[in-house]
N, C-alpha and C positions, 0 to 999 in steps of 0.2 A: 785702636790706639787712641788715647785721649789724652789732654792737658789740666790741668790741676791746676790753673792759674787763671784770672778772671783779665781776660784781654777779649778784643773783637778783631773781627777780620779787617774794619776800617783802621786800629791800632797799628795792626801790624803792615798793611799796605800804603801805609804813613810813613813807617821805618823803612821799608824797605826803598820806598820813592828817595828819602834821602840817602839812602845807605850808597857811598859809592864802592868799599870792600868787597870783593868778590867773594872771600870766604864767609863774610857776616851775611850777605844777601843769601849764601845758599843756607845758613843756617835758618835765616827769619823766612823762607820758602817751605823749609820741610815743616814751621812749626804752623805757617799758613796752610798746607796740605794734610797736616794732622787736624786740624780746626774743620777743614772740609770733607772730615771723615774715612780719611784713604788710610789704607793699611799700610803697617809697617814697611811691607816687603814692595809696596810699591811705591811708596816716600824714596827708599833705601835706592829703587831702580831709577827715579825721574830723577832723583837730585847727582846719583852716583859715590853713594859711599855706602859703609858697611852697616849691619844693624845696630849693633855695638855703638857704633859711633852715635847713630840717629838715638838710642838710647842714652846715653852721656847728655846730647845736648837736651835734649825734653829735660832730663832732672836738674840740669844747672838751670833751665830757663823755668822749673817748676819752681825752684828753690831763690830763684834772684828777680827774675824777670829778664827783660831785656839786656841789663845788666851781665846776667849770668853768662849770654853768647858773647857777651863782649870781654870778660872777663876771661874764656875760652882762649879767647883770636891773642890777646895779652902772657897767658901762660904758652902757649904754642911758639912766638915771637921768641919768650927766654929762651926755652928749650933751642932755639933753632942757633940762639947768639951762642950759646954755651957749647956748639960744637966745633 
């Protein structure tokens, strides 16, 4: 599995030092663990969610950048008010 977006590992272990979100750190983890080459299927086991999922967030974060996980945690939020 790979990313399509020009980031570093020092980028993203930058984000993540600030990040205090539980759910945005485990996004900017899987996308640190894709950068260091690991498979899908063991991103999916370390971090604990579905492939699916880990697939969603690679293409928002291919398509936005950091941005795009963040924009994730913001649509998830509504969803959650509007029940």
């Amino acid at each position: 599995m790979s990313i399509e977006r020009e980031i570093t590992q020092e980028e993203l272990t930058r984000a993540l030092r600030r990040e205090t979100s539980h759910k945005l750190r485990k996004r900017l983890k899987a996308m640190r663990l894709i950068l260091n080459g690991n498979s899908s299927r063991a991103i999916c086991s370390r971090v604990g969610i579905k492939r699916a999922q880990l697939f969603q967030w690679v293409h928002s974060f291919e398509t936005k950048g950091l941005a795009g996980l963040l924009d994730l945690k913001r649509s998830e939020e509504r969803r959650v008010g509007k029940e």
